[in-house]
N, C-alpha and C positions, 0 to 999 in steps of 0.2 A: 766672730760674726754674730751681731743679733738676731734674736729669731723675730719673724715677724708674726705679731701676733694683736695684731689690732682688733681684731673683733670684723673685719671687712672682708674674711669669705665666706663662701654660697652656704644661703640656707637652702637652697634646693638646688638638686641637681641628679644626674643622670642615674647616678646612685648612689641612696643615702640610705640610711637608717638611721631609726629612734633610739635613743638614751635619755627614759624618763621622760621628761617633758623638752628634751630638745632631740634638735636632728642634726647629726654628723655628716659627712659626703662625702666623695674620694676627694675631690678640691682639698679640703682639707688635710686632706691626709700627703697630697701632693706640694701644699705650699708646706709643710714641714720638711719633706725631704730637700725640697728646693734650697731649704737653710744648711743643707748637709755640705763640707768640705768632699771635693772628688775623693780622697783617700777617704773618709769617714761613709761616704755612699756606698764605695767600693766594701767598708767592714759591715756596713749594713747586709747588703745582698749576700756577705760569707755568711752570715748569721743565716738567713733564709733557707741558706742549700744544705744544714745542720741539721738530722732528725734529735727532735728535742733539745735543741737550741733555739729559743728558749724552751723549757721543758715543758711538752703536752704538744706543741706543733710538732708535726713532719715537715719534711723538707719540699720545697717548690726546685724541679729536677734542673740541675747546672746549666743545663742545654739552651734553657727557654731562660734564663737570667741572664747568660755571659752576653748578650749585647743589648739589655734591656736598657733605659735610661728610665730616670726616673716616674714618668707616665705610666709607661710600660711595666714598671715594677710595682704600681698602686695597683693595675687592671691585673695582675699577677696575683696578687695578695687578696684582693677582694674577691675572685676567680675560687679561691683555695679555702681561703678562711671565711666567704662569707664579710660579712662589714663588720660588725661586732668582732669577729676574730682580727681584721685586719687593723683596726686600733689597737685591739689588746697586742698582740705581736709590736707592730707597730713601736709601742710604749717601752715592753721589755727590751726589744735592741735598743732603745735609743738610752735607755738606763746602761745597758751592757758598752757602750762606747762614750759614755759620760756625758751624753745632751741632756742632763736631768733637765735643762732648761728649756729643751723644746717639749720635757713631756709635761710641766706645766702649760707650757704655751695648749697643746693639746687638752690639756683638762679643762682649761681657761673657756677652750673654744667650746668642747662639750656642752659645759655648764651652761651654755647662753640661751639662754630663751628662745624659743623660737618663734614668739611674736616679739617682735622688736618692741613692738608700739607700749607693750608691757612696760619698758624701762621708763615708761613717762610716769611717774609718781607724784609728780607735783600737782600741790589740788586745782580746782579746773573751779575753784568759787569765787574768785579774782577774777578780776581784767586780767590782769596779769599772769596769775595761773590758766587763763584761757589761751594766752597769745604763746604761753610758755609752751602749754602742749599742743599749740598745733605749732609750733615752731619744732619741737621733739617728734611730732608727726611727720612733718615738712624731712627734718633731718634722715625718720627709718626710711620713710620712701626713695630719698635720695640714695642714703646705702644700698636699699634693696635692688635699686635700678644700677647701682655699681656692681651689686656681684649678680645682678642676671648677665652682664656685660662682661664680668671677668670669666662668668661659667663660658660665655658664646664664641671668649677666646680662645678657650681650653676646649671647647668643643672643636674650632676650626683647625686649631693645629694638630691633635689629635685625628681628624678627619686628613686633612693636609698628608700628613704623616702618612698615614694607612694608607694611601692612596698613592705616596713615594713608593711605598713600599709596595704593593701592589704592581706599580709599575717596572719598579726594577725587578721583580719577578716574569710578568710578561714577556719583560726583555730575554731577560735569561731566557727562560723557554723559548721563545719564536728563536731568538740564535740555535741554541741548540737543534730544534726542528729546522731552522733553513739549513743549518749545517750538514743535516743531515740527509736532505733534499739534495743539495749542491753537489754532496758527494755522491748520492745516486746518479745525479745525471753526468757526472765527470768518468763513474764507472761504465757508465750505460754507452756513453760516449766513444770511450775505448773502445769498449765492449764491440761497438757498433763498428769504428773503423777497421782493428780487428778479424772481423768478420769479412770487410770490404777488401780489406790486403789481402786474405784468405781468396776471395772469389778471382781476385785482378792474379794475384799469383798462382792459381788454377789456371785460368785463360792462357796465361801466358808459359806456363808448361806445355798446357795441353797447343798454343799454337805453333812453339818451340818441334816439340815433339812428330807435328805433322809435317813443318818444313824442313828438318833432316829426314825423313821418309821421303818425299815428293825430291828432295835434293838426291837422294840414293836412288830412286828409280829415274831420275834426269840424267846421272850418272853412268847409269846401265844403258839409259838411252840413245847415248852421246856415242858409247862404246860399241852397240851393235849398230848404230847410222854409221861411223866411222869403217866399220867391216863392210857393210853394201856399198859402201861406197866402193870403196879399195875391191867388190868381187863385179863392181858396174865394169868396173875399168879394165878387167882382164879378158885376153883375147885368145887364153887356149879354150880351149869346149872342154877337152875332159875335165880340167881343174875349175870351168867353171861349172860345170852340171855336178862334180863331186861337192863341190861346196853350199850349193843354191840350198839345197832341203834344207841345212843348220840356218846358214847366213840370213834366208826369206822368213824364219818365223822371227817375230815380237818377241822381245819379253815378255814375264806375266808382270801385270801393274795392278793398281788397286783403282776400282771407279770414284773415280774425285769427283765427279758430279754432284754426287748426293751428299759430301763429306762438307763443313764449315765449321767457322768458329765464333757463333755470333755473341755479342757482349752479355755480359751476365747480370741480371736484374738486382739493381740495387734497392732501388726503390721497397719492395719487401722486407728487406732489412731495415730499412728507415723505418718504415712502417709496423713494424714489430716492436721496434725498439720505442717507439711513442705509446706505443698502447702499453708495454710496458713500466714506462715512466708513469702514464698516466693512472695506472693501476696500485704503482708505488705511492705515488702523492695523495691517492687515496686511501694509502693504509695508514700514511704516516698522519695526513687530516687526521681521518680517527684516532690513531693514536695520541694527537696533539689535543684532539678535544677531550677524550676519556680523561688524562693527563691534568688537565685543567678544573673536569668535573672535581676529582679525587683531591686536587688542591684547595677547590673552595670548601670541603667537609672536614679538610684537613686542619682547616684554622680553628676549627670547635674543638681541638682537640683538651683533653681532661686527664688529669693524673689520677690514676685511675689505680687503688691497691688492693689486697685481697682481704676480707673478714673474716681470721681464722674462726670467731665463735660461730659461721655459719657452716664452718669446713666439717666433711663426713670424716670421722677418725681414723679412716684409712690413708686419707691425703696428706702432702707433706707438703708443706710450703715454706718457702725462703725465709728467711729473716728480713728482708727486705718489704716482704708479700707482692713482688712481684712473678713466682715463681711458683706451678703448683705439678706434684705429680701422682700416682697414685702407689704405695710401699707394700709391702707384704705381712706389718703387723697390725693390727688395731690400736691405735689409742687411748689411752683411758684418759677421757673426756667426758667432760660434764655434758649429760641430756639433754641440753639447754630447747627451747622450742623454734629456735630460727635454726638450730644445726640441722644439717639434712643427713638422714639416715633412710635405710641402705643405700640412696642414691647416690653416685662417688661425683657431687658439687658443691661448690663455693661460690662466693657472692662477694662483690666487690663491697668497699668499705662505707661510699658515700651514693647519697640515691641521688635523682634528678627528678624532678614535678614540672619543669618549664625548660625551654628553650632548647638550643641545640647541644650533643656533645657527641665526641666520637675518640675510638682507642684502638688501638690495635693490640695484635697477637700473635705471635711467632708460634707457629705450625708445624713446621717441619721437622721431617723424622717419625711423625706421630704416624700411624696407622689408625686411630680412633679418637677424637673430639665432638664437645659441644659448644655454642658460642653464642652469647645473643644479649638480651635483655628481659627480665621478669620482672612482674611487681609484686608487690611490697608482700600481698598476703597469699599467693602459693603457697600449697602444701609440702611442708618439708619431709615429712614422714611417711613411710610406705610406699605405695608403686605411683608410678609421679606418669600422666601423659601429658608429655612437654608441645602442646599446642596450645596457639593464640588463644583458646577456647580458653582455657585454662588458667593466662598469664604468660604462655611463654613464645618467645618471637626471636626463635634461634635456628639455626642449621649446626651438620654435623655432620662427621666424616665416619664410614662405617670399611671396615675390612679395606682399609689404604687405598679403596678406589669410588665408592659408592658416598657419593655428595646429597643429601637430602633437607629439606625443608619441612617438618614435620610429615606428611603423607608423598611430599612430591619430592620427585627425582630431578636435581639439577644438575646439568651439562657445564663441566669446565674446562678451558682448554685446555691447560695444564696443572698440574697440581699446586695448589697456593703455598708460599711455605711461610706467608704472614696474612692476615689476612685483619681488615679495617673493618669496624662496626663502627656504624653512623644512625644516633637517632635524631628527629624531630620529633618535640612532643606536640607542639601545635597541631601540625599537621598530618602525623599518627602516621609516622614513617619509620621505619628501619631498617636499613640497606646495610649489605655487605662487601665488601671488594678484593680483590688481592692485590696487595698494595704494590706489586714488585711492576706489574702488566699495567694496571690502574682498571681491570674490567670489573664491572659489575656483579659478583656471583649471582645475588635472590635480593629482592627487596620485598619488605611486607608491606602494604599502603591499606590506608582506608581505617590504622585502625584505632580502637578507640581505648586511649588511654586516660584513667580517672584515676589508679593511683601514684604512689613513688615506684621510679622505675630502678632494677637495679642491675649493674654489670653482670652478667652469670659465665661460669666456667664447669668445663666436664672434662678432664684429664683422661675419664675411663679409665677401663682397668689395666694390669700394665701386661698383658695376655704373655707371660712367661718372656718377659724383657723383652718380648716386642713391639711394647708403645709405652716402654720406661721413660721418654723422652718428656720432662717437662712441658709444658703450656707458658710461655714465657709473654707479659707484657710489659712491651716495647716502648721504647722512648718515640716520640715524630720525630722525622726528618722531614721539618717544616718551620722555614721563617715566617712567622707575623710580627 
């Protein structure tokens, strides 16, 4: 396959950077893969999920590539690398699988001016040099209006896309929530009839029960009429005056007057059972919205690793750096001035200055953590008070039950054992959640961020192997 490398995409677009005097874009970087064989795309992305393959990158995590296609894997790369990295990478896999030819194509493209109008050279002191260059004018304008048009394709599909995809999300959820509506009322339903068979099969005891009583005293009835009778009809005097005292009294009976069995109120049960329902569909609402909120913070989500130079020497962290805990020896480590001492925290590896990102962190087990985000110039050394005042815009768990926000006590329902940080820099936000529930723990608003913000972690100390337990972050469980 030839690559295609005409010189005819975007000089601007939605994200580009400079190289010298020209500008690069993802279009570009997209119409190269586009020249990629399915098996050659497919070695590209293994390349990607390789820490230091090629050497100096980290890896872009399995999870978020195994169904990327090619779009998806430029917004990946520029996500990770930045633009500049994401050509440099870029270049080296395509060396690593033998498209030396698309990495010219890419140099090719690099190199190009980014005034078109520049490649007119021809002198303009001529008729003919005049007609030349606006015929050369005529021509940039015509390109330029081809790749605004090829950008607005790659914008639609792109939108197109997200928007399938969004929807087939939707989907999913509303199934899942009606499913589990459906099945509330199918229970409740039972539940309900249940209940109804219960009251009809009561009644019908209890009217059972009375009719062989009233049949047992009809009985007795039957038996002492049948004796006065039989003592009407005798005509000696002694043996009638001997029998009259027994034969003249009644049985004893019970007063049925006041005794019924009138039908048992259903209607209550019905009516219980809806207020019920209706109390259900209002948890699962909530739930379904909570659930939705947590998802659209969940697409910002950032691969996010730890900065051992900023780690206090008592912390141990993964070889990964997704892993941190606190050990029982000091390190001997360089006093470097981001390392933070005595404080037991680390700092994640890359900052943010704009837009949104968000990460998670597995909690649990822990008896004592911190979580949040700091900027850039907090003080690492000596006694640290971790408030917004400060730089810092985190909460933390104290003694396995006590949840705080710098001064203030927050209420959870139950204990998080991962828990989501979300920030906005725009709009000087930082919200937290527990990812498992999707609720909101604490949000900070209002506030006012001016420098680089950076991930922060407190593992604490590990209070005699009782919050030995790692600070672990987490992959999303989240399609975009």
């Amino acid at each position: 396959m030839q690559p295609f490398c005409s010189g005819a995409g975007p000089q601007t677009f939605h994200i580009q950077w400079k190289s010298g005097r020209t500008t690069m874009t993802t279009l570009d970087l997209w119409n190269t893969l586009e020249d990629l064989t399915d098996d050659q795309f497919k070695q590209f992305k293994w390349f990607l999920k390789q820490d230091d393959i090629p050497k100096g990158f980290s890896a872009i995590p399995a999870a978020r590539l195994e169904r990327a296609d090619r779009q998806d894997t430029v917004d990946l790369m520029v996500q990770k690398y930045q633009g500049p990295g994401a050509l440099e990478i870029t270049m080296k896999i395509l060396k690593e699988i033998s498209r030396n030819d698309l990495v010219q194509c890419l140099l090719q493209t690099s190199s190009r001016p980014k005034d078109l109008k520049s490649h007119n050279s021809v002198s303009v002191n001529t008729d003919y040099g005049r007609k030349k260059a606006k015929l050369g004018e005529t021509k940039a304008e015509i390109m330029l209006m081809i790749q605004e048009r090829q950008v607005k394709i790659w914008e639609i599909n792109r939108s197109a896309k997200l928007s399938s995809k969004s929807a087939d999300r939707h989907i999913a959820d509303s199934v899942q929530a009606f499913a589990v509506l459906q099945q509330s009322v199918e229970r409740s339903l039972a539940n309900l009839i249940e209940a109804i068979e219960e009251k009809r099969e009561t009644t019908r005891k209890q009217a059972e029960a009375f009719i062989q009583e009233l049949e047992q005293e009809i009985s007795k009835l039957k038996k002492r009429f049948a004796e006065v009778e039989q003592l009407s009809r005798t005509e000696d005097h002694p043996d009638f005056l001997q029998s009259f005292s027994f034969t003249n009294a009644i049985p004893p009976t019970k007063n049925w007057a006041e005794i019924s069995v009138p039908p048992p109120s259903y209607g209550g049960s019905v009516g219980t059972t809806v207020n019920q329902l209706v109390e259900i569909f209002t948890q699962e609402k909530e739930k379904l919205f909570t659930k939705a909120k947590l998802n659209r913070v969940q697409q910002f989500a950032k691969d996010v690793t730890l900065d051992p130079d900023t780690a206090n020497p008592y912390l141990i962290l993964s070889n990964d750096g997704k892993e941190v805990y606190c050990g029982d020896v000091e390190q001997i480590l360089p006093d470097n001035p981001e390392r933070f001492n005595p404080a037991l925290n680390v700092l994640g590896k890359h900052h943010f200055s704009s837009g949104r990102f968000y990460y998670e962190v597995w909690v649990k087990g822990k008896t004592s953590w911190d979580l949040g985000v700091v900027r850039e110039s907090i003080g690492r050394k000596g006694s640290i008070s971790a408030s917004p005042e400060n730089g810092y815009w985190t909460i933390c768990l104290r003694e396995g039950e006590k949840y705080k926000a710098f001064a203030a006590c927050l209420s959870v329902k139950s204990p998080p054992k991962k828990v989501g940080v979300f920030v906005d820099y725009e709009k000087g936000l930082v919200s937290f959640y527990d990812v498992d529930s999707a609720d909101l723990i604490h949000s900070f608003t209002d506030c006012s961020f001016t420098e680089k913000l950076y991930p922060f972690f407190s593992p604490s100390r590990h209070y005699d192997g009782k919050n030995s337990t790692p600070l672990i972050i987490s992959p999303i469980n989240y399609d975009d």
